[in-house]
C-alpha angles and dihedrals in degrees: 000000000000116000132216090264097056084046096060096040092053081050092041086043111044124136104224105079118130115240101243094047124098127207105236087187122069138213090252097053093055097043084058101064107052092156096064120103131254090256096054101049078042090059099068115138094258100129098176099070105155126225091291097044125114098261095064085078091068107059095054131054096189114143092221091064101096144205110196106170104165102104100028087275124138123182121181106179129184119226129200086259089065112042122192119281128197096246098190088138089176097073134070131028114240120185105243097036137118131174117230108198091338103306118098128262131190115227105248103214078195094066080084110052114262107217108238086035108123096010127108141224135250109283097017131112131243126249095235086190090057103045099039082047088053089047098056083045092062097040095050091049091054089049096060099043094040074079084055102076143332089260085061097048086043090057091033088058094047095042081058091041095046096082101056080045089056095047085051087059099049088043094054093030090056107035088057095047087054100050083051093048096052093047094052097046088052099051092044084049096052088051093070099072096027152322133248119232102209082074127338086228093072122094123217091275104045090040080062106042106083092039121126095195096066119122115205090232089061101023091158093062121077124147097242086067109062129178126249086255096050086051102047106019099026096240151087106184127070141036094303100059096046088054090045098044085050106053081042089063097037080051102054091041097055088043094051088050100047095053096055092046091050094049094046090046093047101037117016124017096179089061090078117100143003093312102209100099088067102038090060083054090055096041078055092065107269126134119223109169122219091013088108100025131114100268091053093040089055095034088045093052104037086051104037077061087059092032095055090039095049090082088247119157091256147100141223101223100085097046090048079062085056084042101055094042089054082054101049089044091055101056091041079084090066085068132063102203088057093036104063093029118077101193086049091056092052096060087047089059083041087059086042089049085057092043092053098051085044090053091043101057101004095254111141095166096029079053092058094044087055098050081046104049097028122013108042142081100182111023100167115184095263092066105051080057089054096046096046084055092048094048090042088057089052099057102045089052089046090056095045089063098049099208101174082047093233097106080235115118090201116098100215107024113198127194098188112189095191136070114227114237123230105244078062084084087081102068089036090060081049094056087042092055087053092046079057104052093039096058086041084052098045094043086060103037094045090050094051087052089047090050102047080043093059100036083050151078086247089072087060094052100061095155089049097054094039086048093042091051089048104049088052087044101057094033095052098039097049095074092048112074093206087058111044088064129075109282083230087064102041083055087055090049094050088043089051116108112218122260141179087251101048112102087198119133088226093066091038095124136138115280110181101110090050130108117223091221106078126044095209100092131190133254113268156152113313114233133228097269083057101058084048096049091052086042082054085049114048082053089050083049092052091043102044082052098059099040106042090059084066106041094048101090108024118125102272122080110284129173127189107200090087090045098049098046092046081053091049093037093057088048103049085040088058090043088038086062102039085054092052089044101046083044085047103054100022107045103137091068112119091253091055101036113095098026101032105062116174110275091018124121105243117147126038110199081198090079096039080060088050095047095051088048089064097043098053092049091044088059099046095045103028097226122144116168094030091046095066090040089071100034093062087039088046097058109011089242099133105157083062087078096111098040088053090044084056102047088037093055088040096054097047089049092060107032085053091049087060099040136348104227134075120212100271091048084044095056093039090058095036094050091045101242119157104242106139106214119242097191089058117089121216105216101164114115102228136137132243085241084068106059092032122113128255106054122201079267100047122094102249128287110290093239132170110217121223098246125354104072139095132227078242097057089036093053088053103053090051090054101050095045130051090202105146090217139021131222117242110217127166088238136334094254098054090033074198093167125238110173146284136303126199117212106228087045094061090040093053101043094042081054084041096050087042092064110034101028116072119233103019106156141173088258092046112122130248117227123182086167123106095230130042134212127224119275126221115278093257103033121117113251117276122239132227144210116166088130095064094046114094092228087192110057120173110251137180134177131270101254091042105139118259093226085052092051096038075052088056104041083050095047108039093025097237134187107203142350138213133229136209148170118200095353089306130119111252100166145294140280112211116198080241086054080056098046092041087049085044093053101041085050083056086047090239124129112291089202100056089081108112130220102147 
């Protein structure tokens, strides 16, 4: 093995000097020091190394020069990637250049940051390795000088600290936006069928409150509230008022539509929709600029108000979701650790996804379990702490506010009397079989609508759809008792277990044979006003099917939790009391007999509500444990856990066995944007070699070259091509991969060099090399951008397995891959190559994925 002492003499005692150079460091000097490095004792100021020298090492960065030190040889060879260079250092005086140690060294404009270096552009995806890469760099650098001075650990503290303070704002900043979003789509829902005249500003219930003319029996009826017929005609009674009550309401429903489609068309076009489709897209990785931004926060939450008052089958619940993740990426800004990162960012909208459902429902914990199961792409455990305490925040404002005036922060509060048996499971696995069609159904059918909506002239007419729907809407709702109310109270109403005290027709039974002293009643015999109200019903059921096929999906904001569980809630109330009434007047069958005796309370058509909810929504979306989550936080029932698991798993089964995607998956698809599913499996046996580019049709593989290109030729590549990233090779007869090179970034930082770095020129030379070797005596300065170049770029072989890559892409985020045979460059795998191979395996449309 050759010491350090060999090592100095070969370098004392070479052969190459010129004749009129002088060494200025001696022998001595360098013996002294054994613990320095090979590049310092390398960077001597002799400056008229010949072509073996050492130096020779540092202008090239081929991977055939070679160092081979065991048994004292050295061999430094040149390769045709390389060729020789006159490396009389010493001679000539090029702009843009400084000597280190007497060595050159190019001056890196990079070594400052260029604004616009790093970022992306819109429709483009995030490189989760970089920014997470950056964001260790940072950290790392505040934590050593954090030792430096009291100033440093003081920033250092509140750079840790920033991140709780930024869940507390979107806590506080939600929650608020949602109790005011709740109040204000009661009291417009309630104008529509009249106005109180202590103060316009009051809804039904409030108006009421404070009557002292109300009779228990009509508790909804005061004299302070009065009906748009009692105001304009005098009356309440009679055919006039019910035709002027009804075009009042028709009335009020088209103008409060067409508000919020105009707004959303005019200010905000984003603000259209769930959301959620395409905030899993940008949780992926993928950048879509203004989606989350101010216009589309205000627009989103002045127009869900009309939308939701407007009688339309929709909820409020998903776009909350859109509306806290606008919250949490505006104050982002407020912090500059979340501001410049992108993947930091990201884990900031995953906490908001949990504060919107939390807010929705008030589900704080059902609201972490959905960012989790369904929204996500990298949930780290810090995270999952961060978004339990902001959702946390935004209950507890939420409930501070009081919007449904109960002091209560659940949304459909149930007090059930009675234990559920298990043979029950039975008709709760039924429910859960038809939750399970019926999401397989509306997936479909709402997908088909979407599509011709899309393929048609109806897709250039927004205001007239959203107008035509309306109007059916209203006309056809308002007869119909279970439909002219909001479909949150008509839930309530179906979750309600019947007491002596309730006036509803559902718990209209009768009641002869019952004792005023108790308010657990038996089961018995339904009364007339029951059979209407589940005549009433069935047709509401028929009805919020069909329509809300069409309404999901119009540009106004539009969620579907509160639809699919009305849907799910009408149809567990009908089985709930065919299963009272067949235990009532057949308990002495063997399923009753044992745990049903006459008289006693057996069945609660409430639960079985409760139960249909979940399983509706579990079809459509697909959740499970989530699922369940918000249905016991929803309604407090949580020794219901068992019955909702059933119907939940059931419903997934079934819905899965008839088609894999659940409505988000299914927009996202439908609408083209790049989210590469995690749940899918990719079983096809086929080679990276396969899906690369270029293909043996194709023209070469667009490549820099580390050192021997202009900014012309670079500025021309970059015109000619709309790649979104470059190769780096050593030269394009070796394809010896260097690294990687993005687009914006070159753009940026050749537009950059041109303004602050004297003398770049067209002909000025490109260099992605550390060091740099002399330019001729009248050539412009070169130009480099090592800084810019990933010097570390994710490749694979040739004959990796595609399942293993598309494993890859979905698990580190990735961009792009490289790919290589022997060490050299074949071509190049792009997250939009995976999801094109993806969809022609599926026999759907390659060219439907969307980028721009």
């Amino acid at each position: 093995m050759i010491t350090w002492d060999q090592l100095s003499m070969y370098v004392a005692t070479g052969s190459c000097w010129h004749s009129n150079q002088t060494t200025t460091t001696t022998l001595a000097e360098q013996q002294s020091s054994q613990s320095k490095s090979i590049r310092q004792i390398l960077s001597m100021d002799n400056t008229g190394y010949c072509n073996d020298s050492f130096n020779s090492i540092r202008s090239s960065t081929s991977d055939e020069d070679m160092v081979e030190i065991a048994g004292s040889t050295l061999d430094f060879s040149n390769t045709e990637d390389v060729p020789p260079l006159d490396r009389d250092y010493g001679s000539g005086d090029n702009p843009g250049m400084e000597e280190v140690n007497g060595v050159p060294k190019l001056m890196d404009l990079l070594d400052e940051p260029v604004p616009g270096v790093g970022t992306y552009e819109d429709f483009n995806t995030i490189d989760w390795v970089r920014e997470k890469s950056k964001d260790r760099d940072r950290h790392r650098e505040i934590t050593s000088k954090s030792k430096e001075s009291t100033w440093a650990l003081v920033n250092s503290v509140c750079d840790a600290f920033s991140g709780w303070l930024l869940m507390l704002l979107i806590g506080l900043m939600s929650g608020a936006l949602a109790g005011g979003i709740d109040i204000s789509a009661h009291w417009m829902t309630d104008l529509k069928e009249g106005v109180c005249l202590n103060g316009f500003w009051f809804n039904h219930e409030h108006c009421c409150w404070t009557s002292n003319e109300t009779t228990f029996q009509e508790r909804d009826k005061c004299p302070q509230w009065k009906s748009w017929a009692e105001l304009i005609i005098g009356t309440t009674e009679g055919p006039f008022a019910y035709i002027m009550n009804y075009l009042m309401y028709v009335c009020w429903a088209l103008l409060f539509s067409f508000l919020a489609v105009t707004l959303v068309r005019a200010f905000a076009p984003y603000a259209c929709g769930s959301g959620i489709p395409e905030i899993k897209t940008i949780l992926s990785g993928f950048i879509i600029r203004g989606y989350l931004g101010k216009w589309t926060l205000v627009i989103k939450t002045i127009t869900l108000v009309l939308a939701v008052s407007s009688g339309l089958s929709l909820g409020k619940e998903g776009p909350l979701v859109h509306v806290a993740c606008c919250c949490g990426n505006i104050l982002c800004h407020l912090f500059t650790k979340y501001r410049k990162n992108e993947a930091k960012r990201r884990e900031v909208l995953s906490a908001a996804a949990a504060v919107g459902v939390s807010v929705a429902f008030g589900a704080p914990i059902g609201g972490v379990l959905f960012s989790l199961e369904e929204v996500s792409y990298y949930f780290p455990l810090k995270t999952l702490w961060r978004s339990f305490f902001a959702a946390l925040v935004a209950a507890f404002t939420l409930r501070s506010i009081n919007p449904f005036g109960n002091s209560r922060l659940v949304l459909f509060y149930v007090e059930f009397h009675t234990p559920w048996h298990l043979l029950e499971l039975v008709p709760f696995i039924l429910l859960g079989i038809f939750g399970g069609i019926w999401g397989a159904f509306f997936i479909r059918a709402n997908i088909a609508w979407c599509r011709r909506r899309k393929t048609t002239w109806l897709g250039h007419y927004p205001v007239l759809e959203v107008l035509v729907v309306t109007a059916v809407t209203a006309v056809v709702a308002f007869p119909n008792s279970y439909t002219r109310t909001s479909t949150s109270e008509l839930i309530s109403e179906l979750f309600n277990d019947c007491g002596l005290l309730d006036s509803s027709k559902l718990c209209n039974y009768d009641n002869a044979n019952v004792t005023k002293s108790s308010n657990e009643l038996p089961d018995r015999p339904a009364g007339n006003d029951v059979y209407t109200a589940m005549w009433q019903l069935s047709l509401a059921l028929v009805f919020k099917m069909l329509i809300t096929v069409v309404t999901f999906g119009m540009k106004v904001p539009s969620g579907l939790f509160i639809p699919s569980m009305a849907v799910g809630a009408i149809a567990g109330r009908l089985l709930g009391i065919g299963m009272e009434q067949l235990a009532y007047f057949h308990h002495d069958w063997a399923i009753f007999r044992g745990w049903c005796s006459p008289g006693a309370d057996c069945i609660t058509p409430g639960l079985y509500a409760m139960v249909g909810a979940a399983a509706c929504l579990g079809g459509v979306t697909r959740m499970t444990v989530s699922l369940v989550v918000i249905m016991f936080e929803l309604t407090g029932g949580l020794e219901y856990i068992v019955p909702l698991m059933a119907a939940a798993m059931t419903s997934k089964w079934v819905a899965d066995a008839i088609g894999r995607e659940g409505i988000y998956e299914a927009h996202i698809r439908l609408n083209g944007y790049p989210f590469l599913e995690a749940k899918e499996e990719f079983s096809h046996k086929t080679l990276a070699m396969d899906v690369m580019r270029p293909r043996r049709s194709d023209p070469p593989l667009s490549v820099l070259t580390q050192d021997g290109m202009t900014v012309e030729d670079v500025e021309t590549m970059i015109t000619d091509t709309t790649y979104s990233g470059f190769p780096v090779v050593v030269s394009h007869e070796s394809q010896r991969l260097v690294g990687f090179v993005l687009r914006r970034d070159l753009t940026i930082s050749i537009d950059n060099a041109r303004q602050r770095q004297d003398g770049i020129v067209s002909t000025s030379r490109v260099f992605f090399t550390e060091y740099t070797p002399p330019q001729p005596p009248n050539s412009p300065p070169p130009l480099k951008l090592r800084g810019i170049m990933d010097l570390s770029p994710f490749t694979v072989t040739d004959h990796t397995a595609m399942d293993i890559v598309v494993d890859i892409f979905r698990k580190l985020g990735l961009r792009q891959c490289l790919i290589t045979h022997n060490g050299r460059l074949l071509g190049i795998i792009t997250k939009k190559d995976i999801l094109k191979h993806v969809a022609q395996i599926a026999n759907r449309d390659p060219d439907s994925i969307l980028f721009n």
